[in-house]
N, C-alpha and C positions, 0 to 999 in steps of 0.2 A: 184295403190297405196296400197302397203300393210300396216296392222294393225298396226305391230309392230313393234317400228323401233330403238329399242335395247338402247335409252338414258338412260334410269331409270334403266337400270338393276342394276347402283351402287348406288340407291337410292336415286336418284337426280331426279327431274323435273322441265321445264321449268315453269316460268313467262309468261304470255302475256306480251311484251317488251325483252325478252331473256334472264333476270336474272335468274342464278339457282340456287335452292332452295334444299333441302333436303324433300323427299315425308312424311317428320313427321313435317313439318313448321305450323306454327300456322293458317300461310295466307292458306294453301294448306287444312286442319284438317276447317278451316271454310268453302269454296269452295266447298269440299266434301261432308261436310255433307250437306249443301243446293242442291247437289247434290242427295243426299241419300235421303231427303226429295221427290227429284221431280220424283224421282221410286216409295213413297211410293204413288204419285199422277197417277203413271200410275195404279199402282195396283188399286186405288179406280175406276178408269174410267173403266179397266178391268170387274172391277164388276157389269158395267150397272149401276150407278148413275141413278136417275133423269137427265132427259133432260137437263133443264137449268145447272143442276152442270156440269154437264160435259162440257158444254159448256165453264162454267166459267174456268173447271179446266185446259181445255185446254190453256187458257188465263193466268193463272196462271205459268203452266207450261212454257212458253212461256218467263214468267217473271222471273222465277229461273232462266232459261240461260242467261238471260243478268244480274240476280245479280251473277250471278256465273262467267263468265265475267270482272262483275266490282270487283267482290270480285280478279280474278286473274288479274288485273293489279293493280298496285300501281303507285305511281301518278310518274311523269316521260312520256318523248315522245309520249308511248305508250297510255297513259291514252287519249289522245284527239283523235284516232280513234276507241274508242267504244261509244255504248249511255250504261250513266248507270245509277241505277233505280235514281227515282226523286220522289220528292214530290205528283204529279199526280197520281203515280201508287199507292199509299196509299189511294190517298182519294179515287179511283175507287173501292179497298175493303170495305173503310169505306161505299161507297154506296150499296156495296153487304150487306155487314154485315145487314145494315137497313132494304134494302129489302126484304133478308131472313128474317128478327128477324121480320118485321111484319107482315107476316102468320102463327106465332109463340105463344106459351103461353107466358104469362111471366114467366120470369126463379126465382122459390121461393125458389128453395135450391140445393145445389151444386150436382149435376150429376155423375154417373159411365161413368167411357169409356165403352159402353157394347150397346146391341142393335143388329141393322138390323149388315150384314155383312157391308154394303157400310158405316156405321155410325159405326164402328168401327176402320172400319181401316181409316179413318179421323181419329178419336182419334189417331190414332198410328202414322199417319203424323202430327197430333199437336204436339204431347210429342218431334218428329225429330224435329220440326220446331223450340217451345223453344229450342230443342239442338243446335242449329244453330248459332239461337239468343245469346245463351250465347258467341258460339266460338267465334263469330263476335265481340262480348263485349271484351273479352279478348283481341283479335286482336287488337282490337282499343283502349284499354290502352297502347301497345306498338308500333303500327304503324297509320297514317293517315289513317281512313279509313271513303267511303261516310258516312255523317250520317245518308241520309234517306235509307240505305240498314238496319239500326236499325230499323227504325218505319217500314218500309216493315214486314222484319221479324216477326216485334210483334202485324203488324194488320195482319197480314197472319194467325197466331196460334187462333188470335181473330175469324176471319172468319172462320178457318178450325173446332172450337166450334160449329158454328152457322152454319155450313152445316150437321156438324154430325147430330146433332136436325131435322134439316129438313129433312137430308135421313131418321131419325127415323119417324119424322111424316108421310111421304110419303109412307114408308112400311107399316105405322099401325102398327107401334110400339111405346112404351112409354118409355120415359127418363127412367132411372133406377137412381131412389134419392138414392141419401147416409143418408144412419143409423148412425149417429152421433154416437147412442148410443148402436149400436149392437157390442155383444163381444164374 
């Protein structure tokens, strides 16, 4: 099977279901970037996380392909042969989140994206993640789309906070507060 099989060259790409779309579609520009998020999750794994994260993020990872997925079908024939994200896969970060946050300081004032490298570049897949979130938002003012692939999104950025912090605590390294008032 080779790679490339010359559909898109005029700027067009498939639907899951076989509608074709234009590769600047709104459906396509959200997909993507959930997509681009889950490279910047390779990168963090790359970088030797903590055990458990990694763990998790392969689990995560796992979970962008089926919201990437759900995100390229729209509802029609095709929609009932994928599974797509659900309520469940939310609350299982809300359980991460917990878990992480209580090996955790409490958080007294708003954080730098800055730190170990593995707690960086989480920041840098959060900042992707709200990018997602919004495309998705958009999306879904002008087409039907799941709504828990919204709260995914927005407990994923939530999480992907609370792992930064802990790959910080893990390295022995310390949040970097914001100076409100440094000029």
């Amino acid at each position: 099977m080779k790679i490339y099989t010359k559909t898109g060259d005029g700027g067009e790409t498939s639907l899951h279901g076989g509608a074709r779309v234009r590769k600047d579609a709104l459906r396509i520009e959200a997909y993507g970037t959930v997509d681009e998020l889950n490279a910047h999750l390779g990168i963090v794994r790359a970088l030797a996380p903590p055990a458990t994260l990694d763990q998790d993020l392969g689990r995560i990872q796992e979970d962008l392909f089926t919201l990437g997925a759900d995100l390229a079908t729209p509802d029609g024939p095709a929609a009932a042969t994928i599974r797509r994200i659900a309520g469940a896969d939310s609350e299982r970060l809300e359980q991460l989140i917990d878990r992480l946050e209580s090996s955790l300081e409490p958080l007294q004032h708003f954080v730098l994206p800055a730190g170990s490298p593995v707690a960086a570049q989480l920041h840098t897949a959060r900042t992707v993640c709200r990018r997602a979130e919004r495309r998705v938002v958009e999306l879904s003012s002008r087409e039907p789309v799941n709504r828990d692939a919204l709260v995914y999104l927005n407990r994923l950025s939530d999480l992907l906070f609370v792992m930064a912090r802990f790959a910080n605590r893990a390295a022995g390294v310390s949040d970097h507060p914001w100076n409100s008032r440094a000029r």
